[in-house]
C-alpha positions as CSV (number, residue, x, y, z in Angstrom):
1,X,-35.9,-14.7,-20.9
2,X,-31.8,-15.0,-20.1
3,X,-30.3,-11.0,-19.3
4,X,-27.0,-11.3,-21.0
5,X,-24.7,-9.0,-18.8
6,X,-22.3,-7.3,-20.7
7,X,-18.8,-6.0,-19.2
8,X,-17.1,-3.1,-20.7
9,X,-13.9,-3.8,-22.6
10,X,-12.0,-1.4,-20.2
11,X,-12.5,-3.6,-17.1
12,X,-12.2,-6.8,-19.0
13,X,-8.5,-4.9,-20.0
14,X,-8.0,-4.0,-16.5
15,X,-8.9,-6.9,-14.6
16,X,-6.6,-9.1,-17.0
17,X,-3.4,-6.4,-16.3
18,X,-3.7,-7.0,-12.9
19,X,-3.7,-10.7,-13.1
20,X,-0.5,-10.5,-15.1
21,X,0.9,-8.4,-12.6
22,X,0.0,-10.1,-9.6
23,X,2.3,-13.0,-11.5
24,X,5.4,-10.5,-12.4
25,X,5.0,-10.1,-8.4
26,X,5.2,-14.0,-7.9
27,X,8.0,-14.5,-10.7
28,X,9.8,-11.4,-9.3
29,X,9.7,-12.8,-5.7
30,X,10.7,-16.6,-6.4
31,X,13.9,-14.9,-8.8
32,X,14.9,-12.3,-5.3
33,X,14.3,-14.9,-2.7
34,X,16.7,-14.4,0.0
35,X,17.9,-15.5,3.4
36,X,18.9,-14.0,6.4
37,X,21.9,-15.7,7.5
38,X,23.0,-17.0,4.3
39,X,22.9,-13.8,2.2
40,X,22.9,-10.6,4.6
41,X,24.0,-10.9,7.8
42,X,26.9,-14.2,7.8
43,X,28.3,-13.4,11.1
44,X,28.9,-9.9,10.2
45,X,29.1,-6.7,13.1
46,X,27.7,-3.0,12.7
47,X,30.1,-0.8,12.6
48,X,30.0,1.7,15.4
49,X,32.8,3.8,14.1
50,X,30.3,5.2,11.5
51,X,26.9,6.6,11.1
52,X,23.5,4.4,10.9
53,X,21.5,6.8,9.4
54,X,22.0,9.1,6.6
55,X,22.0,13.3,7.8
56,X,19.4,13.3,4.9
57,X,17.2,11.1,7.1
58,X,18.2,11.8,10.6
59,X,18.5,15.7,10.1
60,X,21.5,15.1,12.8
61,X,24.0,17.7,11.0
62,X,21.1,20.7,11.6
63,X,22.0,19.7,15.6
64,X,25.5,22.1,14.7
65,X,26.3,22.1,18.3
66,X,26.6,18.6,18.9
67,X,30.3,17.1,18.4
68,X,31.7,14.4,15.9
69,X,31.5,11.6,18.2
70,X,27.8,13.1,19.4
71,X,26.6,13.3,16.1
72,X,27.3,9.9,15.4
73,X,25.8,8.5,18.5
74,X,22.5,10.5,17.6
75,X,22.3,8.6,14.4
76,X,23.1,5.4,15.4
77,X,20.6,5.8,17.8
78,X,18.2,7.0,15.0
79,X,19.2,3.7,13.0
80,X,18.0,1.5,15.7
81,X,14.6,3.4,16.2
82,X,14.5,3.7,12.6
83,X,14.7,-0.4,12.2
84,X,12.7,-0.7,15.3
85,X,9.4,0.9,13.8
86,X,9.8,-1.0,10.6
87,X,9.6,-3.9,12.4
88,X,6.7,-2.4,14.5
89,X,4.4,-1.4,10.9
90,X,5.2,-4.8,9.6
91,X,3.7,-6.7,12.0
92,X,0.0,-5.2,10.9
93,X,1.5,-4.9,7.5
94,X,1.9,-8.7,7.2
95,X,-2.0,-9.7,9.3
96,X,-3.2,-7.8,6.7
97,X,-1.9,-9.3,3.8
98,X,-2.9,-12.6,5.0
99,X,-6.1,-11.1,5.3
100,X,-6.3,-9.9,1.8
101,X,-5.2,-13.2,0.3
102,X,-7.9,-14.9,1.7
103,X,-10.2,-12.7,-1.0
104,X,-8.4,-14.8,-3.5
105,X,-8.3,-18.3,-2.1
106,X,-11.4,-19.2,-4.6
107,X,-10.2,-17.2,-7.6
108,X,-6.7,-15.8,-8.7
109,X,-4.9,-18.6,-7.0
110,X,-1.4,-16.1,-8.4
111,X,-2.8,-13.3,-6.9
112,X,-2.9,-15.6,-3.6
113,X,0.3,-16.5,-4.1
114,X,1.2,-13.3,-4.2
115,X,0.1,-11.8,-0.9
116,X,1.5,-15.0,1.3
117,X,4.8,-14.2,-0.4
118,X,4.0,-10.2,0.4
119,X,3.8,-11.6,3.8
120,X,6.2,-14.5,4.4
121,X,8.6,-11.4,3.2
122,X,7.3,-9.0,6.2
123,X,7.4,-11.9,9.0
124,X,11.4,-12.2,7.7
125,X,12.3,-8.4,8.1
126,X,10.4,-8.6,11.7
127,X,13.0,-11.2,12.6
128,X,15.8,-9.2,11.0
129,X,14.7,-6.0,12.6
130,X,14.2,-8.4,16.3
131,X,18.0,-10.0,15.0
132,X,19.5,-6.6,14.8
133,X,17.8,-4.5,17.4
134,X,19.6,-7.3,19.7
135,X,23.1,-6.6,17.8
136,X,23.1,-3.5,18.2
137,X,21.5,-3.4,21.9
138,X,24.6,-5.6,23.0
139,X,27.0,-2.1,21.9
140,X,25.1,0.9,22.6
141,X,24.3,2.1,25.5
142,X,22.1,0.6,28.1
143,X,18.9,1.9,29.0
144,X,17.1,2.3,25.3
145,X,13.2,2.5,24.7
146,X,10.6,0.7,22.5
147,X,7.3,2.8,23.5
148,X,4.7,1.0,21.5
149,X,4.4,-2.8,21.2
150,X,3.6,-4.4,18.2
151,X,1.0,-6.4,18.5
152,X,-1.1,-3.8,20.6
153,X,-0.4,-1.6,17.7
154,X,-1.1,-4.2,14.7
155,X,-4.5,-4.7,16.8
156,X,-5.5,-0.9,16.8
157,X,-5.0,-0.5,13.2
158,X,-6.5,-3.6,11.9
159,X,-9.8,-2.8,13.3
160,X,-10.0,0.3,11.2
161,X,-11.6,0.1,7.5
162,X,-9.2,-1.9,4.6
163,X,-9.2,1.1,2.6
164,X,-7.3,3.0,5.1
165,X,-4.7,0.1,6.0
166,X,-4.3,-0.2,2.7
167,X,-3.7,3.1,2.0
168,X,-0.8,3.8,4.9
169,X,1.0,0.6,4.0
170,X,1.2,1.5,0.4
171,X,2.6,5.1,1.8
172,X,4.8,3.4,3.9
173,X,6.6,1.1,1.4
174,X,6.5,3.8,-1.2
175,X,8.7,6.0,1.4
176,X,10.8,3.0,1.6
177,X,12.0,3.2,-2.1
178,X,13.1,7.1,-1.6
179,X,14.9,6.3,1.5
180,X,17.2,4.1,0.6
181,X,17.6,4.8,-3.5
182,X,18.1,8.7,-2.5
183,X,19.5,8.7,0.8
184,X,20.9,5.4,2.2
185,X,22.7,3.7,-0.7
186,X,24.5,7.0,-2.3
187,X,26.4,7.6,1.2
188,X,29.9,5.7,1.7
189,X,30.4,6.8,5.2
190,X,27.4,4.6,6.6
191,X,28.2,1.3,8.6
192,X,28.4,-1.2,5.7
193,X,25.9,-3.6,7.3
194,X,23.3,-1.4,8.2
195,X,23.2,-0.3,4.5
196,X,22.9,-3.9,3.4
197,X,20.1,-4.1,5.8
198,X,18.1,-1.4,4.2
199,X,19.0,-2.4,0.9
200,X,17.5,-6.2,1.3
201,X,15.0,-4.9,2.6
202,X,14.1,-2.0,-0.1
203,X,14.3,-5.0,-2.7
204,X,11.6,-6.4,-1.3
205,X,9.3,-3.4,-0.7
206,X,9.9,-2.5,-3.9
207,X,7.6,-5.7,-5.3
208,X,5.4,-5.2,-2.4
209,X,4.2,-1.7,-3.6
210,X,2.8,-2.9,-6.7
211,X,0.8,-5.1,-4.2
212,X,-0.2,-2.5,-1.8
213,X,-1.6,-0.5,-5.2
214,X,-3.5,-3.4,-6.6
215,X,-5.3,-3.9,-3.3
216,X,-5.7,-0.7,-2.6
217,X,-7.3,0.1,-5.7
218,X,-9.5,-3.1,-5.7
219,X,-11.4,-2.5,-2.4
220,X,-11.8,1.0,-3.5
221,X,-14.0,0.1,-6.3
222,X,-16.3,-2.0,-3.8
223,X,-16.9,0.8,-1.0
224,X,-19.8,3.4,-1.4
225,X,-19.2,7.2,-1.5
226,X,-20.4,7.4,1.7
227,X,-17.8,4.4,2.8
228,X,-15.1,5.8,1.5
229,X,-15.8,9.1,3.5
230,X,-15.8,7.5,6.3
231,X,-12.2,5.2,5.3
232,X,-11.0,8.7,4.6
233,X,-11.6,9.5,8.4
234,X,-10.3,6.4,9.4
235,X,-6.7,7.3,7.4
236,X,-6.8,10.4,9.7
237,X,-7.2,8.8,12.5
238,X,-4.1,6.2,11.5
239,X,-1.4,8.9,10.9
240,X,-2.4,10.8,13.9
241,X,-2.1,7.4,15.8
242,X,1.3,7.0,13.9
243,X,2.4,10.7,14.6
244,X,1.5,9.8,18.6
245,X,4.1,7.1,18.2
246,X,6.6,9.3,16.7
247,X,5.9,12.1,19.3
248,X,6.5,9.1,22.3
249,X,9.3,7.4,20.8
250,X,11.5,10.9,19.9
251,X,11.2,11.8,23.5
252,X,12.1,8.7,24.7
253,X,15.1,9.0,22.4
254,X,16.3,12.5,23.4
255,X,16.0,11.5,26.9
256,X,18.2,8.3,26.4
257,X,20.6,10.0,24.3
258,X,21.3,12.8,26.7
259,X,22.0,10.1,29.1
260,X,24.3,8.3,27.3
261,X,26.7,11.3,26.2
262,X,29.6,12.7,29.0
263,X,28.5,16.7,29.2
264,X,25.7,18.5,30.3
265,X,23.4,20.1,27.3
266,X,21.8,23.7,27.9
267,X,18.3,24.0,28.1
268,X,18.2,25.3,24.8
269,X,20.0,22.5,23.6
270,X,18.2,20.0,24.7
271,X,15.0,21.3,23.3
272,X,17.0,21.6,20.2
273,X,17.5,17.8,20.3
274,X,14.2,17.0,21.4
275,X,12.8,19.1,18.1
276,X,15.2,17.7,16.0
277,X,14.3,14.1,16.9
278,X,10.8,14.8,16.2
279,X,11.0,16.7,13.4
280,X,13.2,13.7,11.6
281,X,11.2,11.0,12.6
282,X,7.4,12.9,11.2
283,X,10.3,13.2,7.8
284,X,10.9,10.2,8.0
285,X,7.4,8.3,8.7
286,X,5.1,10.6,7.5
287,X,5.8,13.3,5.4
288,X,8.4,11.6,3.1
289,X,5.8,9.3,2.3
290,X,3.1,11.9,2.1
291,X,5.1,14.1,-0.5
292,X,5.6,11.3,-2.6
293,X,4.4,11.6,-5.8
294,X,2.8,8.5,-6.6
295,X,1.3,8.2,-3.6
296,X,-0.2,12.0,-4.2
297,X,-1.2,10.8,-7.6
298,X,-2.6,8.1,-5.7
299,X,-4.6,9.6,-3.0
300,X,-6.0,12.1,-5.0
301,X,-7.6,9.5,-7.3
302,X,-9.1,8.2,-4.6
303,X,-10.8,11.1,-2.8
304,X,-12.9,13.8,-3.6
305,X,-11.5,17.7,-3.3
306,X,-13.5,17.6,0.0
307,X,-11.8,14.8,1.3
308,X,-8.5,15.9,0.4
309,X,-9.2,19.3,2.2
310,X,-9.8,17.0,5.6
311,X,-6.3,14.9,4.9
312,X,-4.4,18.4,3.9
313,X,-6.0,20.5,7.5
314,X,-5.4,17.1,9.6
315,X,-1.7,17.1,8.3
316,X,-0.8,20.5,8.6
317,X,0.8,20.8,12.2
318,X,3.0,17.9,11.2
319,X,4.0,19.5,7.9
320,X,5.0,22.5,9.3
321,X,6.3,21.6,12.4
């Protein structure tokens, strides 16, 4: 005798939402579609007279002893790091995405669609961020620092669980939106191309979220409990990895930047920029993302009280440092 299998309406609702949104993804990306060259950069210069970065994101204007012409060198140097590690997260950001397309090669062939879009997308800002780094290296100072490489990096994270991947890139791309919408576009006195840079670049993010959800929330319903336990550990042991980085990277900053300035900083001072640089870049990578609401909203429907007790203690010295 035949067992007839019956699916709940709920998931047969679900399942059919997400296929329509994995194609608002696809229409979304063919209609945004843009180049490089063509659209962005068209032999355009930064502008070193201004800032990179917004104080809202590089915390420069708490450094109150630092002058004009200091406090602009600190965030330019900010905006270069700050394009530097986007193009360093989107090299494992893009792997994966390929990876998770290959779940659909024999079924959604949108949803497929989808993800190599997601992806194409991430390989173009890594040549934008590789484009720029070497614009902006030709005017600043010599004697800048890249402390992690990317593909050592990509490597590392890609061999911990999906689950957790998944879950920092959708934190990442979700701080993306806040950046720029509430602290980058607003501010007039930024160099005009370095906005436009974070602006393309937010466009796209801002489909790729939707993505990172979708996936996120589909290989959640396939793990165990006692899986995602231990994907929860592994999302620990990503942002510490991440906070590493951030530690390496601020240090090598605030050593480079003293460098390239004409007076001698206190002691005081200096561990004043060295705080400072740190304490923007855990804002910037970490906790802005972490304090987003959706991505709370998120999270917490995707871990027990337990588990959230584990993320909360493991994040504590960054959030209060």
């Amino acid at each position: 005798m035949n067992t007839v299998v019956t699916v709940p309406s709920s998931l047969l609702g679900k399942a059919a939402a997400n296929v329509d949104r994995y194609a608002q993804m696809v229409k979304a990306s063919k209609k945004a579609e843009w180049q490089i060259d063509r659209d962005l950069l068209q032999d355009r210069r930064f502008d070193f007279s201004r800032k990179f970065l917004p104080d809202g994101l590089s915390q420069v204007d708490r450094l109150s002893f630092l002058g004009v012409d200091e406090a602009r060198l600190l965030s330019q140097i900010q905006g270069r790091t700050y394009a530097y590690l986007f193009g360093l997260v989107e090299r494992f950001i893009s792997a994966k995405m390929l990876d998770q397309g290959r779940a659909h090669v024999f079924d959604d062939q949108l949803a497929l669609e989808a993800l190599v879009r997601f992806s194409n997308d991430e390989i173009k800002h890594q040549e934008l961020f590789r484009r720029i780094e070497i614009m902006m290296g030709e005017q600043l100072p010599a004697g800048y620092r890249q402390v992690a490489d990317p593909n050592e990096v990509a490597r590392a994270v890609l061999a911990a669980s999906s689950w957790s991947v998944l879950a920092l890139t959708c934190h990442i791309e979700l701080f993306v939106q806040t950046h720029y919408s509430q602290s980058i576009a607003p501010r007039e006195e930024l160099c005009p191309l370095f906005k436009d840079v974070f602006k393309f670049h937010w466009k796209d993010e801002s489909r790729h979220v939707v993505l990172d959800e979708l996936e996120w929330q589909a290989e959640h319903a396939k793990l165990s409990p006692a899986e995602r336990d231990l994907a929860v550990d592994d999302l620990i042991v990503l942002v510490t990895a991440v906070d590493g980085i951030l530690q390496a990277q601020s240090a090598a900053d605030t050593e480079y930047f003293i460098r390239s300035v004409s007076r001698t900083f206190s002691a005081d001072e200096r561990a004043r920029i060295s705080d400072g640089l740190l304490g923007a870049y855990r804002w910037q990578y970490i906790v802005s993302g972490v304090q987003h609401a959706h991505f709370g909203k998120l999270l917490t429907s995707m871990t027990t009280p337990a588990q959230m007790s584990r993320i909360q203690a493991a994040l504590a010295p960054i959030l209060e440092s």
